[in-house]
TIMI-2910 file (N, C-alpha, C, CB; in pm, 1 decimal, decimal comma, always signed):
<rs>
+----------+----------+----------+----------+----------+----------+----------+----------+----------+----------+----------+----------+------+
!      n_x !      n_y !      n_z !     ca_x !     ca_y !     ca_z !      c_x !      c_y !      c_z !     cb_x !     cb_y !     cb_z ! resn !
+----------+----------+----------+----------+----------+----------+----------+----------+----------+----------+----------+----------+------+
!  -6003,8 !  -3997,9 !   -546,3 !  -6020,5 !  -3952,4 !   -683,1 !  -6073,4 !  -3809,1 !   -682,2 !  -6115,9 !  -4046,3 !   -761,3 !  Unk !
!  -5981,6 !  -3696,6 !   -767,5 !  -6074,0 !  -3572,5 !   -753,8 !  -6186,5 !  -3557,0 !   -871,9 !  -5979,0 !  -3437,8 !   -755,1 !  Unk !
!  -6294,8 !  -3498,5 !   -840,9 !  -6347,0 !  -3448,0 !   -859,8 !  -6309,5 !  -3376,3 !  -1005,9 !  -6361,8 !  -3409,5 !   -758,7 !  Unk !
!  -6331,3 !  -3369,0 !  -1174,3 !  -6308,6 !  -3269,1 !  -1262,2 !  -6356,2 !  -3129,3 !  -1275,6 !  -6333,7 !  -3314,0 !  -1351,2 !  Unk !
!  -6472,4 !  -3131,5 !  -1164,1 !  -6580,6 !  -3004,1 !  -1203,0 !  -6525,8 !  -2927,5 !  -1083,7 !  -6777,7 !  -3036,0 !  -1200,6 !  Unk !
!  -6436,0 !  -2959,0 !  -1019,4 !  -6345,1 !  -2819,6 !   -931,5 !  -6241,4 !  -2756,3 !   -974,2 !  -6282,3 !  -2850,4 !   -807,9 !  Unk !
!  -6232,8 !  -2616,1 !   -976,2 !  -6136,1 !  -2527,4 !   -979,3 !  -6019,8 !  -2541,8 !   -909,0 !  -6180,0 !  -2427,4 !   -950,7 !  Unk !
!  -5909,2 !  -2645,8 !   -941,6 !  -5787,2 !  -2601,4 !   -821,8 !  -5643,7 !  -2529,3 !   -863,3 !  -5734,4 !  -2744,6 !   -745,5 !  Unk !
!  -5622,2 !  -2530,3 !   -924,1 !  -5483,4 !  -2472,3 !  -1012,7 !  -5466,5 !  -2349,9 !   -966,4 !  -5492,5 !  -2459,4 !  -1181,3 !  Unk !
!  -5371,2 !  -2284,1 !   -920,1 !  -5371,6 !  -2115,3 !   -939,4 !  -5383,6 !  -2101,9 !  -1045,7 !  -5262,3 !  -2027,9 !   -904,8 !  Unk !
!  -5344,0 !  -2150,7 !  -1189,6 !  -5327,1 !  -2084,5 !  -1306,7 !  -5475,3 !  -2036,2 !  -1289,9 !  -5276,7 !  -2172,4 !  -1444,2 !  Unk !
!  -5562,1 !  -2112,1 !  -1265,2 !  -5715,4 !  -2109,2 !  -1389,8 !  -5775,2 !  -2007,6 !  -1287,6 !  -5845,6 !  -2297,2 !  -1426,2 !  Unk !
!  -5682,5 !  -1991,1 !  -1155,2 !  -5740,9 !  -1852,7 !  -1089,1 !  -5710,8 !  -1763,3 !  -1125,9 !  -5726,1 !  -1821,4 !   -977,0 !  Unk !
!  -5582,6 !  -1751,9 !  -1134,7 !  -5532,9 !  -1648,4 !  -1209,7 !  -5561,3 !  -1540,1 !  -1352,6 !  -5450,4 !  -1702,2 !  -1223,5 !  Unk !
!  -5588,2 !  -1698,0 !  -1461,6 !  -5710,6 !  -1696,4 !  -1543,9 !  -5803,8 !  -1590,7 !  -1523,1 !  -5780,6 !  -1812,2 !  -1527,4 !  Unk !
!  -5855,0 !  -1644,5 !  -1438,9 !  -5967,2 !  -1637,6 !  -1469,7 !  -6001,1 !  -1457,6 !  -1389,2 !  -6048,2 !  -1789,8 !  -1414,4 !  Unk !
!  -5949,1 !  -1461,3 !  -1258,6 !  -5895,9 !  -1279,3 !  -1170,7 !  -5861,8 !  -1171,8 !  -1301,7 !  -5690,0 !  -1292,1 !  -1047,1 !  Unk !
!  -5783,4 !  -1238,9 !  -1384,8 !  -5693,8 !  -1159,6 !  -1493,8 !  -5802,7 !  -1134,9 !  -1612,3 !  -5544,9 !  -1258,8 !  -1554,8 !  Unk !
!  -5901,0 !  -1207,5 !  -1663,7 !  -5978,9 !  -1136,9 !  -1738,8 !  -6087,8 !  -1040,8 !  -1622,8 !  -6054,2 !  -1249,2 !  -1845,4 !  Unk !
!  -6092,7 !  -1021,1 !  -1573,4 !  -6199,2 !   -923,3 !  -1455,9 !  -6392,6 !   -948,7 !  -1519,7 !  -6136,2 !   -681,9 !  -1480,8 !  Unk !
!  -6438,9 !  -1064,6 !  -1577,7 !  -6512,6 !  -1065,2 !  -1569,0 !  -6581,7 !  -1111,0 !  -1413,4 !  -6518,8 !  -1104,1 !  -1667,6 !  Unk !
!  -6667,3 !  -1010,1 !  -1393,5 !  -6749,6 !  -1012,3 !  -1322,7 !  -6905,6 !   -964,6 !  -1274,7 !  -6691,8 !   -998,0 !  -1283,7 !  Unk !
!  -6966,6 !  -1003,0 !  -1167,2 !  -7061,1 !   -951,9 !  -1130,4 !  -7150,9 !  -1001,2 !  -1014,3 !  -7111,3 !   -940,8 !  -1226,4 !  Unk !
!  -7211,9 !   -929,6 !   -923,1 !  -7200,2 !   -935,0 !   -765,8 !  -7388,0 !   -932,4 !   -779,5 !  -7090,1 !   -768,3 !   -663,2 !  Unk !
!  -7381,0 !   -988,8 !   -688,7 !  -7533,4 !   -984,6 !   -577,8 !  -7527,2 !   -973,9 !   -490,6 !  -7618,6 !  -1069,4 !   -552,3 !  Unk !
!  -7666,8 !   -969,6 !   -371,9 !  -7606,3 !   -924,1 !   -255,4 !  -7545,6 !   -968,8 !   -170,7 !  -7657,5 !   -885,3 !   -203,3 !  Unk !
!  -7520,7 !  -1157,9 !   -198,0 !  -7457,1 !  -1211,6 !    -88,8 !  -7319,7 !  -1291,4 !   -168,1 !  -7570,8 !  -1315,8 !     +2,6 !  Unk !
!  -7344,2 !  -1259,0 !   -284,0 !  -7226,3 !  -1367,7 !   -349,4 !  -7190,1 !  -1277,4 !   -462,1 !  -7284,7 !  -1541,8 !   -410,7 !  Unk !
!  -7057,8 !  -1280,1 !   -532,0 !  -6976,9 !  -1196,2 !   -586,5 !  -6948,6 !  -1315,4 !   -682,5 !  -6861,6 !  -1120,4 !   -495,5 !  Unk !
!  -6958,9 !  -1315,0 !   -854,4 !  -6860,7 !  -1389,1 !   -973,4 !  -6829,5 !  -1366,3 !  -1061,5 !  -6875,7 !  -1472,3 !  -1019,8 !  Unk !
!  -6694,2 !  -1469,8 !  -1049,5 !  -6610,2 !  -1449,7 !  -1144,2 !  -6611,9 !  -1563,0 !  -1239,8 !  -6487,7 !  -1424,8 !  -1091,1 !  Unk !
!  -6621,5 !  -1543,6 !  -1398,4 !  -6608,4 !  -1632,9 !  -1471,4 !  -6571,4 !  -1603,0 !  -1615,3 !  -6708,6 !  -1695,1 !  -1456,5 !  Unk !
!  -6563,6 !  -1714,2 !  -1668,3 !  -6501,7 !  -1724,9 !  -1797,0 !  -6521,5 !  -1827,4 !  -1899,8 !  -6385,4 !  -1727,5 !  -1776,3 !  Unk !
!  -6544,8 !  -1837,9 !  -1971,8 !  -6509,3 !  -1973,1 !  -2122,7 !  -6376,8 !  -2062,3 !  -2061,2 !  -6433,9 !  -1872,4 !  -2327,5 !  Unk !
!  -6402,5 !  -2203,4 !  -2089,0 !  -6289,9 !  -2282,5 !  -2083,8 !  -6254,5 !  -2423,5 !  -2171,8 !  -6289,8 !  -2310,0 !  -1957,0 !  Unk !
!  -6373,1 !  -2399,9 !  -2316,7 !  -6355,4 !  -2534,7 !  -2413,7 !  -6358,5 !  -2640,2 !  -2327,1 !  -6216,2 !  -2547,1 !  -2502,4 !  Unk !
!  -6391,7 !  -2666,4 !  -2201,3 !  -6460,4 !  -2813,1 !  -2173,2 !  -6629,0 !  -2829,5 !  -2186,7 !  -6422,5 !  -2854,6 !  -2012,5 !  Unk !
!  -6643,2 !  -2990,5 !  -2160,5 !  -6758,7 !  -3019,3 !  -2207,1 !  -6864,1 !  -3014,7 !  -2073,1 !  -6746,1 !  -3156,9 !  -2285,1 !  Unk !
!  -6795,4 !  -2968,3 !  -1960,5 !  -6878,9 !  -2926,5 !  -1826,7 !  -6827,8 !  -2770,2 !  -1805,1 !  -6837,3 !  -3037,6 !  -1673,7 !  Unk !
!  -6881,9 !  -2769,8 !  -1678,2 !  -6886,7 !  -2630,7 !  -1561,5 !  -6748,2 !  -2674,3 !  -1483,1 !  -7057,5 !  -2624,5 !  -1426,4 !  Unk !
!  -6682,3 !  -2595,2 !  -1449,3 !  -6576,2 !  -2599,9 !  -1310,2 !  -6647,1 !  -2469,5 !  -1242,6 !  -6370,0 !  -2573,9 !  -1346,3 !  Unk !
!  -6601,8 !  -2495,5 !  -1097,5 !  -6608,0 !  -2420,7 !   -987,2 !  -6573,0 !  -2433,8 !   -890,4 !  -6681,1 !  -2397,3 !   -962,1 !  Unk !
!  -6588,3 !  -2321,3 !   -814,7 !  -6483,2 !  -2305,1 !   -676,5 !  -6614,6 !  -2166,7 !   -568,0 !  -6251,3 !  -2198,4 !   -753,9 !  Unk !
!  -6564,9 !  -2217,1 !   -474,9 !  -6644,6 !  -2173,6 !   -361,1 !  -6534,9 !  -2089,1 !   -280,4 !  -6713,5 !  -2304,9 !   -273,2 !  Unk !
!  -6540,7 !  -1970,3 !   -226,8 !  -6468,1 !  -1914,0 !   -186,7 !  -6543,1 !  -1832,1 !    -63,2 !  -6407,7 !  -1856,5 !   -289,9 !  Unk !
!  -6458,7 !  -1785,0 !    +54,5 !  -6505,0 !  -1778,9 !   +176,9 !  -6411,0 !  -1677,6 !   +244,4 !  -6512,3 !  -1915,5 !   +240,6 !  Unk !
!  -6370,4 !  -1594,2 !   +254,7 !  -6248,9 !  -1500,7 !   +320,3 !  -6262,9 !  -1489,0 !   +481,2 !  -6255,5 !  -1334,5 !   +254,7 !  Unk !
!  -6183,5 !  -1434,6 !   +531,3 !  -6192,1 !  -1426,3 !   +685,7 !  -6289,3 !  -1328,8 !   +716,5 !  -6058,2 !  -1388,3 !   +757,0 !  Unk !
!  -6300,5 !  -1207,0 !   +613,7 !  -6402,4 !  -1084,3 !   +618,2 !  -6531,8 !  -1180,9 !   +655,4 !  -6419,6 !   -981,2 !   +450,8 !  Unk !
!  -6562,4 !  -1299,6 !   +604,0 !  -6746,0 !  -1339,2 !   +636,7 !  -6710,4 !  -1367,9 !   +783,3 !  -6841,1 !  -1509,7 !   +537,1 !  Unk !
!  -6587,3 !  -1431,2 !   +846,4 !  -6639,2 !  -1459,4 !   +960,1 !  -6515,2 !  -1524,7 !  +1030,5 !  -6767,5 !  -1543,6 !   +946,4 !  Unk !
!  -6552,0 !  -1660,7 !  +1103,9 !  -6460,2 !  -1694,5 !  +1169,7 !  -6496,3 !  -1869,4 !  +1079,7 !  -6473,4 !  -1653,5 !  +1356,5 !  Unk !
!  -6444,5 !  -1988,7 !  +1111,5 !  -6425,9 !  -2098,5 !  +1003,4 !  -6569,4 !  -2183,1 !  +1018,8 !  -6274,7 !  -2203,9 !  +1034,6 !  Unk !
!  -6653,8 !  -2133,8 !  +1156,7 !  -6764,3 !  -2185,7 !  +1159,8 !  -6867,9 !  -2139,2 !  +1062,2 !  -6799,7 !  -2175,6 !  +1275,6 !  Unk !
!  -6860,8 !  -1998,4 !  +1034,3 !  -6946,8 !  -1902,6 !   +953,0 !  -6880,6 !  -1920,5 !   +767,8 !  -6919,6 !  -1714,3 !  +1034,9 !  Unk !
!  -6735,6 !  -1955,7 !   +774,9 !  -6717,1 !  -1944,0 !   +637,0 !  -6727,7 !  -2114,9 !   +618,8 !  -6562,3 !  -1855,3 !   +586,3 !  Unk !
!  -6771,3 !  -2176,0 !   +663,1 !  -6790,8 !  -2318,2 !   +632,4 !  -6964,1 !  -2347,9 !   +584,0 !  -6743,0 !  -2408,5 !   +781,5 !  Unk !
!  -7006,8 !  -2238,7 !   +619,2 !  -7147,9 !  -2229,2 !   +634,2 !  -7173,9 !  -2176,6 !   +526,1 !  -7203,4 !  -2161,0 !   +743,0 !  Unk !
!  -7127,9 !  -2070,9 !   +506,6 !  -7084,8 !  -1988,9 !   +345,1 !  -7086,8 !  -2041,8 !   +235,0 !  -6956,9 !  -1943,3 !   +325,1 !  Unk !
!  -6957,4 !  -2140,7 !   +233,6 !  -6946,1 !  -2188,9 !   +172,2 !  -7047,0 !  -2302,2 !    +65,4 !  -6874,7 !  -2198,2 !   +231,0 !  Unk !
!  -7119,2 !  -2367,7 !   +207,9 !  -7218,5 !  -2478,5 !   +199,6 !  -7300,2 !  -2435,3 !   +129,0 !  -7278,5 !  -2527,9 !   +310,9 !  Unk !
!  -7369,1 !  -2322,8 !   +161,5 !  -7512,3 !  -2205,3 !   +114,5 !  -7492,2 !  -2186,3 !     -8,0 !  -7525,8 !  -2041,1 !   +183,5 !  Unk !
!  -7331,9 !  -2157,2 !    -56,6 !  -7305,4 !  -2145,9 !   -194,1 !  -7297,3 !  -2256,5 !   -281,3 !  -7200,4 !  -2086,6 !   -207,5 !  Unk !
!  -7250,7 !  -2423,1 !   -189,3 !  -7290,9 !  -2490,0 !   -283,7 !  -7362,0 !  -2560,2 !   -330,7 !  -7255,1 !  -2518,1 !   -300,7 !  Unk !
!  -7482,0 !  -2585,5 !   -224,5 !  -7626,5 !  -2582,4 !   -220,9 !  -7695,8 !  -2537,0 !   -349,2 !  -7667,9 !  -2495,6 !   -112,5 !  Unk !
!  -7727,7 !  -2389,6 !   -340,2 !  -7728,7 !  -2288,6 !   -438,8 !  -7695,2 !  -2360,2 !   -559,7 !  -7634,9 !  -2172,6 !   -410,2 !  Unk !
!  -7580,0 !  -2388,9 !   -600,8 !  -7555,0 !  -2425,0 !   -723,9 !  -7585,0 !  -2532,7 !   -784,9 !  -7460,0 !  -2417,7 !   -738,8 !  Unk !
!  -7581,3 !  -2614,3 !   -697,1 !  -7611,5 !  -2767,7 !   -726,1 !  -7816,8 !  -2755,3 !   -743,0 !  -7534,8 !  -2893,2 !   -547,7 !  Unk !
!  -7841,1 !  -2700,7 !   -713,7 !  -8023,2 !  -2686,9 !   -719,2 !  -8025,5 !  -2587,6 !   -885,6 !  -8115,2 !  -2556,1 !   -527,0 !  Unk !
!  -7947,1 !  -2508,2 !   -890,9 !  -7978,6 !  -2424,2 !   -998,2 !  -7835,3 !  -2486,5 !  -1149,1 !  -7961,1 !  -2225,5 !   -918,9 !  Unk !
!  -7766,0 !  -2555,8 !  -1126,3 !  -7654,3 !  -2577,7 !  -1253,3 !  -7737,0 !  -2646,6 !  -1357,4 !  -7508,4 !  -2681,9 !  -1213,8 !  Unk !
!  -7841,3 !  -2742,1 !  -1331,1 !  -7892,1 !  -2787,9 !  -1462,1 !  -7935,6 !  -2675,6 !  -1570,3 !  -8011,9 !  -2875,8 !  -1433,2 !  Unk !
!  -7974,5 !  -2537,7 !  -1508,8 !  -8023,7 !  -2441,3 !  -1594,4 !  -7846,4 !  -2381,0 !  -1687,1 !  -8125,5 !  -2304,0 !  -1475,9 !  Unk !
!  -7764,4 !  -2404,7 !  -1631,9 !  -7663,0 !  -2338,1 !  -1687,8 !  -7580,7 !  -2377,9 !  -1814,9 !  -7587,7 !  -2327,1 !  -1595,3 !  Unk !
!  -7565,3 !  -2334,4 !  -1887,9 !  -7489,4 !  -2391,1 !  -2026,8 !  -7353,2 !  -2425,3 !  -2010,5 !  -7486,9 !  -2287,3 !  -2144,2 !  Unk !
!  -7298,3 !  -2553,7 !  -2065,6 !  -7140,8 !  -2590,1 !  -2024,9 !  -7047,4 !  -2570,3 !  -2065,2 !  -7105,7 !  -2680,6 !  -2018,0 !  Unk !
!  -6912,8 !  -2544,4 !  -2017,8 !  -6816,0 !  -2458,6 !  -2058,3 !  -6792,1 !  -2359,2 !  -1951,4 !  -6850,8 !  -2397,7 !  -2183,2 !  Unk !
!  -6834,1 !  -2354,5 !  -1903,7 !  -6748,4 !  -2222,8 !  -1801,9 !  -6692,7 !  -2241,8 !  -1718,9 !  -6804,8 !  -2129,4 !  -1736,6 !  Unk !
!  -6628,9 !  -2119,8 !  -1664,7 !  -6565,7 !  -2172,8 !  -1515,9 !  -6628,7 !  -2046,9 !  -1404,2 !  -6352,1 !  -2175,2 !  -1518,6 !  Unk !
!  -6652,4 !  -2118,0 !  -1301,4 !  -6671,1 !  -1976,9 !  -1214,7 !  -6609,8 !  -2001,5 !  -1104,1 !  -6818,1 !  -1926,5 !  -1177,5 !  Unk !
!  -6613,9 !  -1864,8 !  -1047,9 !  -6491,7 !  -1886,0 !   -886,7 !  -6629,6 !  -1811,9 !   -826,4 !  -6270,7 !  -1765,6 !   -863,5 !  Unk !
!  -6737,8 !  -1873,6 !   -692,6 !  -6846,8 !  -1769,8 !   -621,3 !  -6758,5 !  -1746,0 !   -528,5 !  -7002,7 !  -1819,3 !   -562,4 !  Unk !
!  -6791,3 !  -1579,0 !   -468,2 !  -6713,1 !  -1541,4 !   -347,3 !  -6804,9 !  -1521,8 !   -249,5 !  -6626,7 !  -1421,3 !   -360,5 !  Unk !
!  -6799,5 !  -1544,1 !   -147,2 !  -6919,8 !  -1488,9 !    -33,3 !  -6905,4 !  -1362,6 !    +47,9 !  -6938,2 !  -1592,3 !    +80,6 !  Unk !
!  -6992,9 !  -1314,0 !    +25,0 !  -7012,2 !  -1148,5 !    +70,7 !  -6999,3 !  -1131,5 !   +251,7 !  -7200,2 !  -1087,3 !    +13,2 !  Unk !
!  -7002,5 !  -1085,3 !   +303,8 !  -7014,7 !  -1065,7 !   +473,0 !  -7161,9 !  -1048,9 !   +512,8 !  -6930,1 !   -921,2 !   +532,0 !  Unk !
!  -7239,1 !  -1057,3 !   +411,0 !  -7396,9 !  -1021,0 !   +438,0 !  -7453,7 !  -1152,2 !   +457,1 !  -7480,4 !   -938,1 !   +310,2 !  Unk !
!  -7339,3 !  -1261,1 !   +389,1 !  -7432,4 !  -1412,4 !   +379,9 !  -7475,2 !  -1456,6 !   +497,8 !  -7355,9 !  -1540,7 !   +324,7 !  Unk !
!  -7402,5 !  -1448,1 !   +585,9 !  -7419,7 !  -1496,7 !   +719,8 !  -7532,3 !  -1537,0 !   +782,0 !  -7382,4 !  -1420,9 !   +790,1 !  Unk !
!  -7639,1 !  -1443,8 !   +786,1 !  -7783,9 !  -1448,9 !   +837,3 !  -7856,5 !  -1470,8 !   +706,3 !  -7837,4 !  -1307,8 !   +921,0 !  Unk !
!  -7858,3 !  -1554,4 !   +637,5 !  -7912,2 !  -1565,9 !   +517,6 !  -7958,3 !  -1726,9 !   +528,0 !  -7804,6 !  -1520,8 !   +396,4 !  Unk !
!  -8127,4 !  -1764,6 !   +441,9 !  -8112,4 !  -1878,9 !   +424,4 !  -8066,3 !  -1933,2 !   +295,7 !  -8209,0 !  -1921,0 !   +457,9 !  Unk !
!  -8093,5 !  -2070,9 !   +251,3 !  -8025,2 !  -2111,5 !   +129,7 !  -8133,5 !  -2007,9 !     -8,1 !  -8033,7 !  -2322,1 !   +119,5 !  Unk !
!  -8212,6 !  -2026,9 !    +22,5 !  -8335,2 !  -2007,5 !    -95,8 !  -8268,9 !  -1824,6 !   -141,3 !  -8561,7 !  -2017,2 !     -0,4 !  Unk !
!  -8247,5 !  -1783,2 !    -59,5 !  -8203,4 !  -1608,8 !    -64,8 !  -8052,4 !  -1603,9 !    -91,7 !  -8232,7 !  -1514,6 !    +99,0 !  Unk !
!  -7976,8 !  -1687,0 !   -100,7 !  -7823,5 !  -1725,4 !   -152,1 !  -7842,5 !  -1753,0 !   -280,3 !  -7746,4 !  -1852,4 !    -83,0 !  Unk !
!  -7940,5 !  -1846,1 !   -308,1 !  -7986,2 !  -1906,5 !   -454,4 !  -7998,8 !  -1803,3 !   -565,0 !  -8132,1 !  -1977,8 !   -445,7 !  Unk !
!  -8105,5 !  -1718,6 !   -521,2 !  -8158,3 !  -1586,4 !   -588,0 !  -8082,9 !  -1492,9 !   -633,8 !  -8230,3 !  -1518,4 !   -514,4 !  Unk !
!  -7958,4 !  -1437,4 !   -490,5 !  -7886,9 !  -1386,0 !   -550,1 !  -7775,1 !  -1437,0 !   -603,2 !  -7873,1 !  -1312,5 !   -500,4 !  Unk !
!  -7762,3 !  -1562,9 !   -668,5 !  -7633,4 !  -1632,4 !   -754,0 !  -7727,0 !  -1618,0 !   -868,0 !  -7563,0 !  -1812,0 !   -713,8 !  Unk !
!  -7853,3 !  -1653,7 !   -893,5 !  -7902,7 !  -1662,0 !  -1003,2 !  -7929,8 !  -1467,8 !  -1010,6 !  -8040,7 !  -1786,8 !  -1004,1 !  Unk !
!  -7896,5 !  -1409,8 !  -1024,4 !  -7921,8 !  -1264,6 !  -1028,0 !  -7792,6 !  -1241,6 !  -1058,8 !  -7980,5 !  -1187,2 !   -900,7 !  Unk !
!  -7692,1 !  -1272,2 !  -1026,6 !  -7566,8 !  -1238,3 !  -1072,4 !  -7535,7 !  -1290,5 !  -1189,2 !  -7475,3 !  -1267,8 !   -990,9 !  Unk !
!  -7563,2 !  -1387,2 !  -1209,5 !  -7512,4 !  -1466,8 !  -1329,4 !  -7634,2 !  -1420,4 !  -1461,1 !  -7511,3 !  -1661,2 !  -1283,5 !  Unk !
!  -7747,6 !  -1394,0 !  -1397,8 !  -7791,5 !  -1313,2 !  -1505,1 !  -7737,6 !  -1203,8 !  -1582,4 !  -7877,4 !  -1273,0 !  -1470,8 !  Unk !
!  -7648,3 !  -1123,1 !  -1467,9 !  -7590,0 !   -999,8 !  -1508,2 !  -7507,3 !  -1037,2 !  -1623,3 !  -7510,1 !   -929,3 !  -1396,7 !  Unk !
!  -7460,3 !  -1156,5 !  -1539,9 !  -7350,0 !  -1161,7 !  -1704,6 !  -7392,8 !  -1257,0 !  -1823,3 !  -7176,4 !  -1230,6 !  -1671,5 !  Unk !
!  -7519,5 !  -1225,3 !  -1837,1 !  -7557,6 !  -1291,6 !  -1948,4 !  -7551,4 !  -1450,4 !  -2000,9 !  -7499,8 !  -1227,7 !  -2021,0 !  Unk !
!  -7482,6 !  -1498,9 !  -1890,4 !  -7505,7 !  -1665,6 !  -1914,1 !  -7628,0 !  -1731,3 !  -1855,6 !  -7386,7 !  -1749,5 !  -1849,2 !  Unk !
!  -7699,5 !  -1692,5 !  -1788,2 !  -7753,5 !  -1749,1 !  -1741,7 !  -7922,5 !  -1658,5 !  -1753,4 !  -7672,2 !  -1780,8 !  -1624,8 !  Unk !
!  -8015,6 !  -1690,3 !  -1831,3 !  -8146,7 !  -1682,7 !  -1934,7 !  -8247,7 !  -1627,8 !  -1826,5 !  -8204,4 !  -1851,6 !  -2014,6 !  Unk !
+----------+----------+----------+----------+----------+----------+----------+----------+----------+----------+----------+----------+------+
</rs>
């Protein structure tokens, strides 16, 4: 059974790339948007730039760690795509956290 609160469609990437909202911290980069549902979707993203599949698996994790400790603060309806920076690498979770919640401040959803 999947999961509703994941991002998989190209469209809703596409979506979502195509309005260019964004805004970056130092280890994680997002993108998001409005989507008239009654939750959050998201997607975790990892490029070859962080590393090799041991390091972007790790990435990944840190990012969804991060979110899952901080989403109760977030208002529902959105969608976000997090990207992971090449800096994440040597990072622990608590300093991944900070800067997702610093980004998402930028864009004003998040108080």
């Amino acid at each position: 059974m999947k999961k509703p609160d994941v991002l998989r469609k190209d469209e809703d990437f596409a979506d979502i790339y195509r309005k260019r909202k964004s805004a970056a911290g130092k280890y994680v980069v997002v993108f998001y948007r409005k989507n008239q549902l009654p939750y959050n979707r998201q997607a975790f993203l990892a490029s070859k730039k962080v590393g090799k599949s041991v390091q972007r698996n790790r990435a990944r994790r840190l990012m969804k760690e991060s979110y899952r400790q901080m989403k109760h603060l977030l208002p529902t309806g959105w969608d976000f795509i997090f990207i992971a920076r090449h800096t994440i690498l040597d990072t622990k979770c608590e300093d991944v956290r900070k800067s997702m919640e610093a980004a998402l401040k930028r864009t004003g959803i998040l108080k």
